[in-house]
PDB file of N, CA, C and O in Angstrom, chain B, residues numbered from 101:
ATOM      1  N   UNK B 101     -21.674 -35.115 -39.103  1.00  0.00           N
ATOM      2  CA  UNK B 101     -22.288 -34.016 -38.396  1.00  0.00           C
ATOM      3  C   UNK B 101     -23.087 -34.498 -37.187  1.00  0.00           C
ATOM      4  O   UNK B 101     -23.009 -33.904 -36.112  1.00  0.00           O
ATOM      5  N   UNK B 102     -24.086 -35.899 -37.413  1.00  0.00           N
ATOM      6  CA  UNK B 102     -24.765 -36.278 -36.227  1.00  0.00           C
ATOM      7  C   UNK B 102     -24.182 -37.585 -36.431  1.00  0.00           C
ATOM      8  O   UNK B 102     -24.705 -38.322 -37.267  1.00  0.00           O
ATOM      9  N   UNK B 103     -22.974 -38.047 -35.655  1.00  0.00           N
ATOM     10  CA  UNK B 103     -22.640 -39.368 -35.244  1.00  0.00           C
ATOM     11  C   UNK B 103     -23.407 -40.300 -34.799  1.00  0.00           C
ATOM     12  O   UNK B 103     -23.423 -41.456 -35.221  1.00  0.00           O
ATOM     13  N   UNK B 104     -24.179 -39.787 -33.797  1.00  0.00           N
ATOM     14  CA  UNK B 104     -25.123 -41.236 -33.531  1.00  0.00           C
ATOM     15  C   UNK B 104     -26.202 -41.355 -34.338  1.00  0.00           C
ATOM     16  O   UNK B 104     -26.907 -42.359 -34.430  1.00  0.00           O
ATOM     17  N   UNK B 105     -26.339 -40.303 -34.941  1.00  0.00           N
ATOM     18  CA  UNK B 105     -27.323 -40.986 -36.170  1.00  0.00           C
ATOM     19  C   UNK B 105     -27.136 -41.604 -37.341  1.00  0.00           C
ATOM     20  O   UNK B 105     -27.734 -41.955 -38.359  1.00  0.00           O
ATOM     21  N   UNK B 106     -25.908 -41.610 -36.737  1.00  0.00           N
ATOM     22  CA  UNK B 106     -25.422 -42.430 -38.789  1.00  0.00           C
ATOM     23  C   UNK B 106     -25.702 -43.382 -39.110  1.00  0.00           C
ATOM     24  O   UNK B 106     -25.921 -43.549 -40.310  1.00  0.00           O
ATOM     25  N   UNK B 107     -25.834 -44.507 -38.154  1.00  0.00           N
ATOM     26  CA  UNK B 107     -26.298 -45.757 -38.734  1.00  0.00           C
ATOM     27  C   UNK B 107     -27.940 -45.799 -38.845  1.00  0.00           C
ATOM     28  O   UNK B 107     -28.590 -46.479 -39.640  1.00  0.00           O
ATOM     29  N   UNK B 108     -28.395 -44.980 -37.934  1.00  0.00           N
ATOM     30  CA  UNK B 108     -30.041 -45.192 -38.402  1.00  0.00           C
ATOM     31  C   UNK B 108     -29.714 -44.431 -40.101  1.00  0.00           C
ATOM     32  O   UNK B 108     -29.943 -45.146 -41.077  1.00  0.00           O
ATOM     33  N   UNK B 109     -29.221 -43.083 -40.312  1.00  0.00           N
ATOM     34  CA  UNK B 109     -29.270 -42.737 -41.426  1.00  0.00           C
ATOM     35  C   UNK B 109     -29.071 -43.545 -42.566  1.00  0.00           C
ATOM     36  O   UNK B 109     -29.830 -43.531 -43.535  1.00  0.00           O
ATOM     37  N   UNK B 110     -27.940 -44.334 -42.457  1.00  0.00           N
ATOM     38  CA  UNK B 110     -27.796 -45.233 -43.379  1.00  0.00           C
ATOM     39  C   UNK B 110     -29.113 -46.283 -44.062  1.00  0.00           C
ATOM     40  O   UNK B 110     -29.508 -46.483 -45.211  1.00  0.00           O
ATOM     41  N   UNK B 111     -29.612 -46.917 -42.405  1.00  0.00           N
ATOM     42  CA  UNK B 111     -30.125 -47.888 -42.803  1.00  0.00           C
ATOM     43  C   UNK B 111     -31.523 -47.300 -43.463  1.00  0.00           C
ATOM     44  O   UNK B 111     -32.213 -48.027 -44.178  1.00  0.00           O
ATOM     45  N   UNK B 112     -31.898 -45.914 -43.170  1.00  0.00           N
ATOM     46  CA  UNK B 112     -32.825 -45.339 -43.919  1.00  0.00           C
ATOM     47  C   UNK B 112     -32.663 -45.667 -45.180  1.00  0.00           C
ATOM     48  O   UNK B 112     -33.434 -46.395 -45.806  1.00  0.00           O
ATOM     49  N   UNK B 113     -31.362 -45.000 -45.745  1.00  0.00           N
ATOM     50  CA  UNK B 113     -31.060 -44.974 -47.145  1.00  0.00           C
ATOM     51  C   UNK B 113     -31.167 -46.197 -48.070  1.00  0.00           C
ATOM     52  O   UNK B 113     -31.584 -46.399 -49.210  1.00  0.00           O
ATOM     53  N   UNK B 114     -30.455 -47.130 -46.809  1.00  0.00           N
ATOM     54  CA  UNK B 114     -30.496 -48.331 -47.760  1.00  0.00           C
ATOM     55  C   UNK B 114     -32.215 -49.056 -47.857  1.00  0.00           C
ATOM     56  O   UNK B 114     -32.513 -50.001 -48.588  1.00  0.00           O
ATOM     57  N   UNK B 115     -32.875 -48.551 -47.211  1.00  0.00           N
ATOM     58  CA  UNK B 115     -34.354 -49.234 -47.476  1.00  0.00           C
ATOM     59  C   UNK B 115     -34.785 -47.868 -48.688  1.00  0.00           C
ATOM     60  O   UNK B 115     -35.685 -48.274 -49.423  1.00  0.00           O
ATOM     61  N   UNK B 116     -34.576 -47.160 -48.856  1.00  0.00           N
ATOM     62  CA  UNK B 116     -35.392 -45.995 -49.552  1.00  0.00           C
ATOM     63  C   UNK B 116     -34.804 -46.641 -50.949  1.00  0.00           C
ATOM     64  O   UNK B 116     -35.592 -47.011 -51.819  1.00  0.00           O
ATOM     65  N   UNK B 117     -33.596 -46.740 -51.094  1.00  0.00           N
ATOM     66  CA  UNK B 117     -32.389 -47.144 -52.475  1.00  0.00           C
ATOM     67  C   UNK B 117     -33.258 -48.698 -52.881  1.00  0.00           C
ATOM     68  O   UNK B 117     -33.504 -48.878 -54.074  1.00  0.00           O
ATOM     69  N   UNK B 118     -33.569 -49.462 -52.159  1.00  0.00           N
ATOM     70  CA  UNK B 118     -34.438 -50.938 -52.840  1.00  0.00           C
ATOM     71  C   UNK B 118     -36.007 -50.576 -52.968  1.00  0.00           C
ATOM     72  O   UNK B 118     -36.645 -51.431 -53.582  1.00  0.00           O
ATOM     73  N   UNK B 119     -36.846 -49.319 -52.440  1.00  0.00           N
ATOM     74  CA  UNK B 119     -37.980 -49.307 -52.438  1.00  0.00           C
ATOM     75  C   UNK B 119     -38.423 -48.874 -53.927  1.00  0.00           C
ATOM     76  O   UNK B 119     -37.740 -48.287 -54.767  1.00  0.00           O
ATOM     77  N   UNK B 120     -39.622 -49.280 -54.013  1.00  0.00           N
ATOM     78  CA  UNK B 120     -40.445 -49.412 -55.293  1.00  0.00           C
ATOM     79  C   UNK B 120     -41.340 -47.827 -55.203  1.00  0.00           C
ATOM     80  O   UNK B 120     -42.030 -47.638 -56.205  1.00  0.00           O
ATOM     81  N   UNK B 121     -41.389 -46.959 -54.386  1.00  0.00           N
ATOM     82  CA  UNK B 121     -42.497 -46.190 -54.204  1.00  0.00           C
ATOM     83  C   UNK B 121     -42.974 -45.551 -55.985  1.00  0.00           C
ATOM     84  O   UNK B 121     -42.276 -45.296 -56.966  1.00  0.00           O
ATOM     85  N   UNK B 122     -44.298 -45.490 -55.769  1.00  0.00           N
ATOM     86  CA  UNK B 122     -45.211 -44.728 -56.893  1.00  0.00           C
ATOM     87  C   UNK B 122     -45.696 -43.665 -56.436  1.00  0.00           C
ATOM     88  O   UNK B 122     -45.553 -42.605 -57.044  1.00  0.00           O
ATOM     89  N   UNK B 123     -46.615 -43.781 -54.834  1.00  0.00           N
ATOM     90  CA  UNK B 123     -46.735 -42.652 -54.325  1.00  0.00           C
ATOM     91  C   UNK B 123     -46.750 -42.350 -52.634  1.00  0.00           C
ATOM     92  O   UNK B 123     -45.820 -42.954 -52.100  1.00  0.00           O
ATOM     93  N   UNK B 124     -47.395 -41.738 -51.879  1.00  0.00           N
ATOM     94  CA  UNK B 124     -47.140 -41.375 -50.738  1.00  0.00           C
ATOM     95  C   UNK B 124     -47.593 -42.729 -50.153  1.00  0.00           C
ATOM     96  O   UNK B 124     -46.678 -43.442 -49.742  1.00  0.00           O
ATOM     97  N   UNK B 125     -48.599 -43.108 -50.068  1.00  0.00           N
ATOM     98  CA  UNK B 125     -49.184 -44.329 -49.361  1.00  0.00           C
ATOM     99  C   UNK B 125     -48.062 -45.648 -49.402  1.00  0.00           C
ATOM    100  O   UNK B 125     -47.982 -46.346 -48.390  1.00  0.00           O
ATOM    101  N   UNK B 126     -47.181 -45.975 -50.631  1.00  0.00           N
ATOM    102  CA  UNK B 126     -46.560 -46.543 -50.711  1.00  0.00           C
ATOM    103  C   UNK B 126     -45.248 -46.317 -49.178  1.00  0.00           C
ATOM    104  O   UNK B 126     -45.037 -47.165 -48.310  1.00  0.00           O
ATOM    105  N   UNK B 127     -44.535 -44.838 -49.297  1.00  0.00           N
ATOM    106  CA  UNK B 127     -44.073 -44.404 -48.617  1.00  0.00           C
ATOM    107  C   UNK B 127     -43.944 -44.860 -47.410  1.00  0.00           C
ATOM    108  O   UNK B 127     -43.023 -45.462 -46.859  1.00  0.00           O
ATOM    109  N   UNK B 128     -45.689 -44.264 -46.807  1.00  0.00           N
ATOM    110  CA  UNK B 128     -46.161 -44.633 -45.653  1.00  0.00           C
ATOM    111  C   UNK B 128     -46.325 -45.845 -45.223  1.00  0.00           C
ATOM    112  O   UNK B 128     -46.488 -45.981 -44.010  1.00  0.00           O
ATOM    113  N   UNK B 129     -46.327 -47.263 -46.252  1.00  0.00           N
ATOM    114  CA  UNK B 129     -46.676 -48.691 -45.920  1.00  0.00           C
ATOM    115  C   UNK B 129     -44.811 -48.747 -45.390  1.00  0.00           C
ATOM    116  O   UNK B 129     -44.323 -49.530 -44.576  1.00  0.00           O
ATOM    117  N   UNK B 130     -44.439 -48.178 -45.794  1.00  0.00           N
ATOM    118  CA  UNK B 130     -42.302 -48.146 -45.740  1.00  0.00           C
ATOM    119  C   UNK B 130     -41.845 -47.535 -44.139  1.00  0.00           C
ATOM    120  O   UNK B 130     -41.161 -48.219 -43.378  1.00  0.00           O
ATOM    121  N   UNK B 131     -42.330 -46.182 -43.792  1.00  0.00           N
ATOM    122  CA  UNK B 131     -41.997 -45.356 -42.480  1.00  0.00           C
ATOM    123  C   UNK B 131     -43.297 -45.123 -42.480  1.00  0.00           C
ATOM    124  O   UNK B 131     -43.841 -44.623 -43.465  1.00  0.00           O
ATOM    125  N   UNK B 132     -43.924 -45.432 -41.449  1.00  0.00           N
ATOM    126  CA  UNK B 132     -45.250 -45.055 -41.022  1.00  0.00           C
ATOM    127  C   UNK B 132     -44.872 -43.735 -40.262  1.00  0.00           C
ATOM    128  O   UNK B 132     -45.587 -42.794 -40.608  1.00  0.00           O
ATOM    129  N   UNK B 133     -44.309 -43.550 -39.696  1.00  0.00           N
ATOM    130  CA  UNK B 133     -44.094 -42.113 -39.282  1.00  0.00           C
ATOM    131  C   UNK B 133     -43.766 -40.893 -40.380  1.00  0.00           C
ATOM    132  O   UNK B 133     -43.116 -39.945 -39.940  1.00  0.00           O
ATOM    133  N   UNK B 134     -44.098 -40.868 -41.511  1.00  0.00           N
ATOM    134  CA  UNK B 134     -43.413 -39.875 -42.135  1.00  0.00           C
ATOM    135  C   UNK B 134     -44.749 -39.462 -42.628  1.00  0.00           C
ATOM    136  O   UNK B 134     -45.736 -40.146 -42.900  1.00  0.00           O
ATOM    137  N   UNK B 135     -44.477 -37.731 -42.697  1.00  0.00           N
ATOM    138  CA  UNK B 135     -45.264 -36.959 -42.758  1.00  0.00           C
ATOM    139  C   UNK B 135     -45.297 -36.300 -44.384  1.00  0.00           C
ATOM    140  O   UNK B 135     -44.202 -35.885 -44.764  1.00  0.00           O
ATOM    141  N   UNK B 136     -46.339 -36.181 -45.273  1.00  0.00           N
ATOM    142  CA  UNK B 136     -45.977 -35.249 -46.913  1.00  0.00           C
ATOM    143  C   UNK B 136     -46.687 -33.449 -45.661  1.00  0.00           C
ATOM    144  O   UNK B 136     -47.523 -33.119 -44.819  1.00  0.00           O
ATOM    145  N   UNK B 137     -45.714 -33.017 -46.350  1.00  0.00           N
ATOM    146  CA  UNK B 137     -45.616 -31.453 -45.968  1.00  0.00           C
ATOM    147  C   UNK B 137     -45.975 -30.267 -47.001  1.00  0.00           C
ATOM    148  O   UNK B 137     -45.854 -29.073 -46.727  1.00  0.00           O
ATOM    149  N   UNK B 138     -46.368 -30.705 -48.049  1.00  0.00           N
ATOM    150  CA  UNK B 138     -46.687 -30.326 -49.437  1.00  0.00           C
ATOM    151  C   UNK B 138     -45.610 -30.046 -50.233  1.00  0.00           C
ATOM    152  O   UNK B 138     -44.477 -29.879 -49.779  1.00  0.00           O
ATOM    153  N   UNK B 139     -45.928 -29.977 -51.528  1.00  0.00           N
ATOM    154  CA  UNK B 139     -44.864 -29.400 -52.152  1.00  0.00           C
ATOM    155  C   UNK B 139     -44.251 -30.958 -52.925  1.00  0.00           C
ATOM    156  O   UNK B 139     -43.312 -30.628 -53.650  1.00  0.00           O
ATOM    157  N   UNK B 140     -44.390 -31.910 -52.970  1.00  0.00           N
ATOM    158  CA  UNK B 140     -43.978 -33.170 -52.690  1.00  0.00           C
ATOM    159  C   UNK B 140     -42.482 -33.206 -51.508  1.00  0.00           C
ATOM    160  O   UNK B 140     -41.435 -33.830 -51.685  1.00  0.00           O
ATOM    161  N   UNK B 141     -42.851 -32.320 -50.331  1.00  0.00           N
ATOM    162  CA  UNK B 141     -41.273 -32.324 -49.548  1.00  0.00           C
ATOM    163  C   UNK B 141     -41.978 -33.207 -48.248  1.00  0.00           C
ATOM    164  O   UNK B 141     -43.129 -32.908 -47.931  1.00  0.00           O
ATOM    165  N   UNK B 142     -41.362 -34.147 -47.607  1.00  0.00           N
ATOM    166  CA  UNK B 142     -41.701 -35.478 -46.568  1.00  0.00           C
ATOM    167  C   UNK B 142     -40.866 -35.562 -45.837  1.00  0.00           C
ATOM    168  O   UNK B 142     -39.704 -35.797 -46.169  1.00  0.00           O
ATOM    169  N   UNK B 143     -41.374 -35.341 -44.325  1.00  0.00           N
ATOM    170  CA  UNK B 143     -40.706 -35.292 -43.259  1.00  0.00           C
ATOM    171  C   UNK B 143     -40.522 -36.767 -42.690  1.00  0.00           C
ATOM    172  O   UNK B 143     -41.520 -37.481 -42.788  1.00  0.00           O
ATOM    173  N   UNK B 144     -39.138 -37.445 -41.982  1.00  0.00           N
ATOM    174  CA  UNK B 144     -38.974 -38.577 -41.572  1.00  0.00           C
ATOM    175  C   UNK B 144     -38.628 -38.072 -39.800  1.00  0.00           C
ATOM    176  O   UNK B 144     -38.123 -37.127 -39.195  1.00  0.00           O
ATOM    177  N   UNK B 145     -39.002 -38.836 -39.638  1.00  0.00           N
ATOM    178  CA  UNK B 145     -38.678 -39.180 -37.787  1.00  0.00           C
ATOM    179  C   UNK B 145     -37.398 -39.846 -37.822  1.00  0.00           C
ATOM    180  O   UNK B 145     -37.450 -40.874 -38.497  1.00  0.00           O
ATOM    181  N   UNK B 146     -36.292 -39.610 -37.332  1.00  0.00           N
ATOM    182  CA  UNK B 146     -34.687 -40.078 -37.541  1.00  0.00           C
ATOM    183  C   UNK B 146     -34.182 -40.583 -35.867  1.00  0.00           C
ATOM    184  O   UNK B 146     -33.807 -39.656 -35.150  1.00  0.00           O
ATOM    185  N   UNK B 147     -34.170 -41.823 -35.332  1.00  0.00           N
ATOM    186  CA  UNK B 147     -33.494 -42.360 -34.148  1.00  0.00           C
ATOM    187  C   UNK B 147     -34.560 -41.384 -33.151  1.00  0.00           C
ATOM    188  O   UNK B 147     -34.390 -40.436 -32.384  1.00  0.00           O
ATOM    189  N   UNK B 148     -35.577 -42.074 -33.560  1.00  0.00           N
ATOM    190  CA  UNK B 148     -36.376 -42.213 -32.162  1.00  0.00           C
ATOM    191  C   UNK B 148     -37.028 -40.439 -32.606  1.00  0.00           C
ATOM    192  O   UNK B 148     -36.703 -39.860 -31.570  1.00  0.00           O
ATOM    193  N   UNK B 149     -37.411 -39.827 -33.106  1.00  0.00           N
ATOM    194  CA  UNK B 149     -37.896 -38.718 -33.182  1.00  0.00           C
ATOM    195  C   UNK B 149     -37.000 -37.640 -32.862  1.00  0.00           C
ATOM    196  O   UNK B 149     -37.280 -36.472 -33.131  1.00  0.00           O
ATOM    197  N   UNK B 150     -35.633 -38.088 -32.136  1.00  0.00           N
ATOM    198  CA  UNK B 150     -34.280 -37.119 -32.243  1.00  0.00           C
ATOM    199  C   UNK B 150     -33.907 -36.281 -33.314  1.00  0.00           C
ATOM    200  O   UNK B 150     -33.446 -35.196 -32.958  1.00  0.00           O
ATOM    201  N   UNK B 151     -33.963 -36.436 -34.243  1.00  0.00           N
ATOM    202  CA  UNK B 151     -33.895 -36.003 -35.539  1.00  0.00           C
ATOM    203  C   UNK B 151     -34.945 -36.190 -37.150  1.00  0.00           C
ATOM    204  O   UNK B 151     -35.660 -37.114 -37.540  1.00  0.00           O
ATOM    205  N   UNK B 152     -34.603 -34.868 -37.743  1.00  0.00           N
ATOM    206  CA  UNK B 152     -35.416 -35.246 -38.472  1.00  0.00           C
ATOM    207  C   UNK B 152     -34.978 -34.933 -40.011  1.00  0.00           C
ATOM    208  O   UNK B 152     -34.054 -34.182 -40.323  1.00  0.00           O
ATOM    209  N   UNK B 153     -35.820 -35.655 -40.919  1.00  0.00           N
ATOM    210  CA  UNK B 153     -35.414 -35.907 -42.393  1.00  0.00           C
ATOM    211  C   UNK B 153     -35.879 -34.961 -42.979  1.00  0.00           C
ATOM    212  O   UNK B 153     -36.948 -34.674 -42.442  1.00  0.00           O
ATOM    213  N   UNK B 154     -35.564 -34.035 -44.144  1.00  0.00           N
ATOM    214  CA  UNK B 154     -36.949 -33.274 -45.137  1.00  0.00           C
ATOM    215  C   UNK B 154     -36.093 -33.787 -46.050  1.00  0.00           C
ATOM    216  O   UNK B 154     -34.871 -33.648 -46.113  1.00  0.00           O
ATOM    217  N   UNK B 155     -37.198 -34.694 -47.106  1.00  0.00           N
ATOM    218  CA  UNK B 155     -36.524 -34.972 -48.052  1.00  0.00           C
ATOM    219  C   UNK B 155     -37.928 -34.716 -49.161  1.00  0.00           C
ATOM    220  O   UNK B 155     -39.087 -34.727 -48.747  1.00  0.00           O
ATOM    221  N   UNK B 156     -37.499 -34.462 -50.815  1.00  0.00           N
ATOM    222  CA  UNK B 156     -38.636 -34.494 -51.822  1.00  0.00           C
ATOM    223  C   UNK B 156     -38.453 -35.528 -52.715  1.00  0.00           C
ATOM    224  O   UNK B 156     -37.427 -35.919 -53.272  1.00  0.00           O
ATOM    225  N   UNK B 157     -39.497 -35.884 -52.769  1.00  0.00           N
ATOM    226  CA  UNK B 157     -40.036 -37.216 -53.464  1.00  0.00           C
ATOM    227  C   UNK B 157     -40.363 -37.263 -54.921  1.00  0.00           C
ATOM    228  O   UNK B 157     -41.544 -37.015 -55.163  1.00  0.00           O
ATOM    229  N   UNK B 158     -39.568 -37.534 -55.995  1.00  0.00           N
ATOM    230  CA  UNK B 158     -40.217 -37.565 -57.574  1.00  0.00           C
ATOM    231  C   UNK B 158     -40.299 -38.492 -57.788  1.00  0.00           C
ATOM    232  O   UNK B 158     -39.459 -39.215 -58.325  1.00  0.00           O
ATOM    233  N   UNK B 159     -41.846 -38.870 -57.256  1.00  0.00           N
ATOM    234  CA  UNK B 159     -42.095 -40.180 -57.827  1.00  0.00           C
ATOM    235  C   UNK B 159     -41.925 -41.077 -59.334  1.00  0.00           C
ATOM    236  O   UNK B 159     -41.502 -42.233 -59.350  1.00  0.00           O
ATOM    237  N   UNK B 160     -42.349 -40.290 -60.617  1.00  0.00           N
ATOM    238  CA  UNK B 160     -42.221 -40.468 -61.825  1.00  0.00           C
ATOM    239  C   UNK B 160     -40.975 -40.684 -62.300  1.00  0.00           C
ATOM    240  O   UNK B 160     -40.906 -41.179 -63.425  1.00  0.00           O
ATOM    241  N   UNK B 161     -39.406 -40.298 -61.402  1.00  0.00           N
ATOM    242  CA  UNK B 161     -38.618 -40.167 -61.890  1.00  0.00           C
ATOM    243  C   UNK B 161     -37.948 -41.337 -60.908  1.00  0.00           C
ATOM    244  O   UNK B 161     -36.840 -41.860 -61.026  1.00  0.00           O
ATOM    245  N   UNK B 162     -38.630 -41.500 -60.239  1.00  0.00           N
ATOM    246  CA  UNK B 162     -37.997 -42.433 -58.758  1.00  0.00           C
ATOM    247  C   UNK B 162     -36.722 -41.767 -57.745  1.00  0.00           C
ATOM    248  O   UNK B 162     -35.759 -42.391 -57.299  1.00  0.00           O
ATOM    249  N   UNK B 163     -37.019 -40.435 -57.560  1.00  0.00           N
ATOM    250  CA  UNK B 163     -35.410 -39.772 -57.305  1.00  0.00           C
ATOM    251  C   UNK B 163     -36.176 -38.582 -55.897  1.00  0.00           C
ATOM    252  O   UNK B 163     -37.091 -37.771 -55.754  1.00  0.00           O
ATOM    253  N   UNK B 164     -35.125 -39.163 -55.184  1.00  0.00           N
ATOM    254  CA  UNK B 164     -35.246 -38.573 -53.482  1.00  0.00           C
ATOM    255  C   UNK B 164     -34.250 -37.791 -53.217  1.00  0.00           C
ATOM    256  O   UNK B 164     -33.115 -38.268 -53.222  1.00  0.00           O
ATOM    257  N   UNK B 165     -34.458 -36.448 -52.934  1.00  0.00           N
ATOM    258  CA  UNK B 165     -33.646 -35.585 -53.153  1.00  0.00           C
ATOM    259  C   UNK B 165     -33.523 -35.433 -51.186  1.00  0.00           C
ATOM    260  O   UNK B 165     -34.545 -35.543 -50.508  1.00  0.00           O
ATOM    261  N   UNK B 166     -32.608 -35.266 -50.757  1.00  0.00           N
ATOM    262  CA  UNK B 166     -32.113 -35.225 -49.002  1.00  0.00           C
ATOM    263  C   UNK B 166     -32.095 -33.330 -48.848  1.00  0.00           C
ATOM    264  O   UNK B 166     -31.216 -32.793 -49.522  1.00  0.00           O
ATOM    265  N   UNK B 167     -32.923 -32.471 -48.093  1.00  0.00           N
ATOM    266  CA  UNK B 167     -32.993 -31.184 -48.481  1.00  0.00           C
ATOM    267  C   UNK B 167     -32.005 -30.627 -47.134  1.00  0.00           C
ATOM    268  O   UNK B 167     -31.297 -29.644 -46.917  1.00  0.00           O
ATOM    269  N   UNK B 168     -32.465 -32.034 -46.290  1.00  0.00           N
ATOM    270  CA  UNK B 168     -32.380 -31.360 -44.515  1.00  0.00           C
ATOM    271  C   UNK B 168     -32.475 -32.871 -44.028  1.00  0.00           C
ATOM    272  O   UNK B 168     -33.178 -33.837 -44.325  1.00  0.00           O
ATOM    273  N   UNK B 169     -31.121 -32.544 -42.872  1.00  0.00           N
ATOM    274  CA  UNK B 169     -30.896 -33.617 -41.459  1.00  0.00           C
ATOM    275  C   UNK B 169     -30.933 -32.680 -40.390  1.00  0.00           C
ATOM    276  O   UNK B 169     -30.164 -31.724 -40.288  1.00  0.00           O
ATOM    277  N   UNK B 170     -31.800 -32.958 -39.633  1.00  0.00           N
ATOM    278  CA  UNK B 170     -30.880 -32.262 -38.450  1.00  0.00           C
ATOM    279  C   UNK B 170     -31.715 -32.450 -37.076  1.00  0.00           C
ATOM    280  O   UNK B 170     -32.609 -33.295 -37.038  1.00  0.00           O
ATOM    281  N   UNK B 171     -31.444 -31.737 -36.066  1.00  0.00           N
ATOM    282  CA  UNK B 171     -32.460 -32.350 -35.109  1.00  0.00           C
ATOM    283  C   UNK B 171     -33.278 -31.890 -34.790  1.00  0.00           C
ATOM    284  O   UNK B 171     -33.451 -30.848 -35.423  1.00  0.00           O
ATOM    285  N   UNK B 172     -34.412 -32.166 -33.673  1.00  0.00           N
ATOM    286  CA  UNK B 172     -35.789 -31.994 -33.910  1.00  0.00           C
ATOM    287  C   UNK B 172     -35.680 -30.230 -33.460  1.00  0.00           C
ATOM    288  O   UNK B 172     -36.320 -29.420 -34.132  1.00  0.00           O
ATOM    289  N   UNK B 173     -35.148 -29.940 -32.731  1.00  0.00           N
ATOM    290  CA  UNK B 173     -34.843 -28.448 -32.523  1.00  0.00           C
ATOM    291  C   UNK B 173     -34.745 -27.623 -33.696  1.00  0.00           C
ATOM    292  O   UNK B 173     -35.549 -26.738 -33.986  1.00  0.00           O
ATOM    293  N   UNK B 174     -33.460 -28.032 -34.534  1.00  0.00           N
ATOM    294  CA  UNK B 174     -32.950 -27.293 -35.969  1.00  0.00           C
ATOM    295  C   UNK B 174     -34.525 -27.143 -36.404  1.00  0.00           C
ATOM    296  O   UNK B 174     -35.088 -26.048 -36.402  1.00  0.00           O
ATOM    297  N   UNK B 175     -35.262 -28.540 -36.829  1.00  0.00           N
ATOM    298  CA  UNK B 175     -36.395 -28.202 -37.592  1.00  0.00           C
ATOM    299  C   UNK B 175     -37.421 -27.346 -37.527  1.00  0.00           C
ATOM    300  O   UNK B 175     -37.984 -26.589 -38.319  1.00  0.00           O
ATOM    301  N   UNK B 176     -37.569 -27.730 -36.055  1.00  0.00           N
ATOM    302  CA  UNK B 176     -38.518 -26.618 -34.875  1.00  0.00           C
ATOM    303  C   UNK B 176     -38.196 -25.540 -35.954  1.00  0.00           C
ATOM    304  O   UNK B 176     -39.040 -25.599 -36.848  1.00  0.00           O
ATOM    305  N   UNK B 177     -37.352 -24.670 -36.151  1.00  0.00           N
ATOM    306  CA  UNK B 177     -36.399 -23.172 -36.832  1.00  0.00           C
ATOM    307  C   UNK B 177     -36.928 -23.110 -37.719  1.00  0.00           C
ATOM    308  O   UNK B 177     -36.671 -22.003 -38.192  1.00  0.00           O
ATOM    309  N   UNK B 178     -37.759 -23.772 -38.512  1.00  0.00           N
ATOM    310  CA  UNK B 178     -37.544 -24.102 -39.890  1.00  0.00           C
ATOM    311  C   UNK B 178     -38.984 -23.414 -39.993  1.00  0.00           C
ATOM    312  O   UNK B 178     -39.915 -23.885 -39.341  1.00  0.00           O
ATOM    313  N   UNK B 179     -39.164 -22.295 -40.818  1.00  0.00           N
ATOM    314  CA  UNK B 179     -40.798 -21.838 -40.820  1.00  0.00           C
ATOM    315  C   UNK B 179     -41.769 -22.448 -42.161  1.00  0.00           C
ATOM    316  O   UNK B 179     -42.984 -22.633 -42.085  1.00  0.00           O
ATOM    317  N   UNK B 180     -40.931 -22.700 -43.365  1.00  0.00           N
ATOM    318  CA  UNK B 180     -41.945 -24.064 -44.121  1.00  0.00           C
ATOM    319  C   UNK B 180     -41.286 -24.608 -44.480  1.00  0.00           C
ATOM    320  O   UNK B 180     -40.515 -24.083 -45.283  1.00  0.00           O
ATOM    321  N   UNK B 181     -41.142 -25.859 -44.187  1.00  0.00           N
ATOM    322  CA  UNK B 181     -40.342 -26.997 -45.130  1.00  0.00           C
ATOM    323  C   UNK B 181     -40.631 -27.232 -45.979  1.00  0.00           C
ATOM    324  O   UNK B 181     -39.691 -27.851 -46.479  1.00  0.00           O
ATOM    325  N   UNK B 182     -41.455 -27.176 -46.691  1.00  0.00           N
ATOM    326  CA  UNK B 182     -42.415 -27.513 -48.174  1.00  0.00           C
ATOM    327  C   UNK B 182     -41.809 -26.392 -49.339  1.00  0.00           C
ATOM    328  O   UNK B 182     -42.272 -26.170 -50.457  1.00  0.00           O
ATOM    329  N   UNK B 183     -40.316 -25.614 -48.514  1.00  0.00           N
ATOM    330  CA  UNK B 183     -39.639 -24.897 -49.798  1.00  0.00           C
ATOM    331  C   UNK B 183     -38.556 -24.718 -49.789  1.00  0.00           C
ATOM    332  O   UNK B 183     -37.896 -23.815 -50.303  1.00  0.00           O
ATOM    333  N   UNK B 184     -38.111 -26.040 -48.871  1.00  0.00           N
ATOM    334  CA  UNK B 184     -36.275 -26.170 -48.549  1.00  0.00           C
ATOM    335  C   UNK B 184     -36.330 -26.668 -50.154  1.00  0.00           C
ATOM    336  O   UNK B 184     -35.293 -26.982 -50.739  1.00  0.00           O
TER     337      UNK B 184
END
């Protein structure tokens, strides 16, 4: 869907798939740019702030659920992310 973002996407994934997180701070020591939006739902900055991530975080379970890609416009649209 976004070709030139695929390899940043990837290499997201593959750092999120080896990370240890417990909780947000952990996160944040990982993408300092990423935002918690409540809800446990966390916004990523994707190839330069071009795009962006909403993904939710279960920490206890260790499991990152991908809600939303798209670009910084699409998100703009988006009136709360904290209930994608």
């Amino acid at each position: 869907m976004y070709p030139d973002a695929k390899v940043t996407l990837q290499e997201w994934a593959a750092i999120v798939k080896k990370s240890e997180w417990t909780c947000f701070a952990d996160v944040k020591k990982t993408f300092n740019s990423v935002d918690n939006v409540g809800n446990q739902h966390y916004v990523f900055n994707i190839k330069g702030n071009n795009y962006r991530l909403i993904v939710v975080i279960k920490f206890t379970i260790k499991f990152v659920y991908i809600r939303f890609i798209g670009t910084h416009a699409e998100y703009d649209r988006i009136a709360d992310c904290s209930v994608l």
